[in-house]
Residue, then its C-alpha position, 0 to 999 in steps of 0.5 A: x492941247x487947247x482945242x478950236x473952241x477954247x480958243x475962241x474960234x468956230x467949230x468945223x460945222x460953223x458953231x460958235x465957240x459957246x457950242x460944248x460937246x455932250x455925249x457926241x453931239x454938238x449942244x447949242x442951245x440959240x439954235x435948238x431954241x430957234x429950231x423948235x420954235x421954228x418947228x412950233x410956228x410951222x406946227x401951229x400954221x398947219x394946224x389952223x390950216x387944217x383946223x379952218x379948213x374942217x370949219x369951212x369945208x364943214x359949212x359948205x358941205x351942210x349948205x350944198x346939202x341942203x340946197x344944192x343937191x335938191x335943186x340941181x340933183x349934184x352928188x353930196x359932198x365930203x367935207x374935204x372936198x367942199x374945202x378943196x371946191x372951197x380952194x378953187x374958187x379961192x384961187x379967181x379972188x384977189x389975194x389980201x397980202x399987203x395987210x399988216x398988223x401989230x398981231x402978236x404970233x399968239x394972238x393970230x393963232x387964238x383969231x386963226x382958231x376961233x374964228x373958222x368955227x364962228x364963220x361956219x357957225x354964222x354961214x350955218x345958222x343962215x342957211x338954216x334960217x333959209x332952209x327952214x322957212x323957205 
């Protein structure tokens, strides 16, 4: 008895006919390639997300620190809620979502990770400078 697969058809949930059976479990390595690659960028995204949101909200806690709270007497702010002040006011400048660039996945990820903590370090040693001498 040949089944669907042997000859040359799809199986039952749309495989194609390369996918074998291993211990009861359809076995294709395309999808699951393309799965965990999947799950890898989406991984990767929210970790930059995640990780620049740290930075940034870092930064702008430290500077309402030091300048906000002395002159207006607001409360301190936490690092996430400086990312999510930080968010707001995100949301009434244009969106840069025509840019294209022949960045390679691997290359956004070291620009998406290097340079939150450099943008924070930059905005930080600013506001030390004026903090300092003003």
């Amino acid at each position: 008895m040949t089944t669907n697969q042997e000859a040359g058809g799809t199986n039952a949930w749309g495989g194609k006919s390369g996918t074998s059976w291993q211990g009861g479990k359809a076995s294709d390595s395309g999808l699951t390639q393309r799965t965990m690659a999947t799950v890898g960028v989406l991984t990767s995204v929210a970790v930059a997300i995640i990780w620049g949101g740290f930075w940034l909200g870092l930064a702008l806690s430290v500077l309402w620190g030091w300048f906000v709270v002395p002159l207006f007497g607001l409360p301190v702010l936490t690092v996430w809620q400086a990312y999510g002040l930080m968010l707001m006011a995100r949301m009434f400048l244009p969106m840069r979502l025509g840019e294209k660039t022949n960045d390679t996945f691997g290359l956004a990820m070291c620009k998406a990770f290097s340079a939150p903590p450099f943008v924070a370090g930059v905005f930080l040693l600013m506001g030390w400078c004026v903090k300092t001498w003003a």
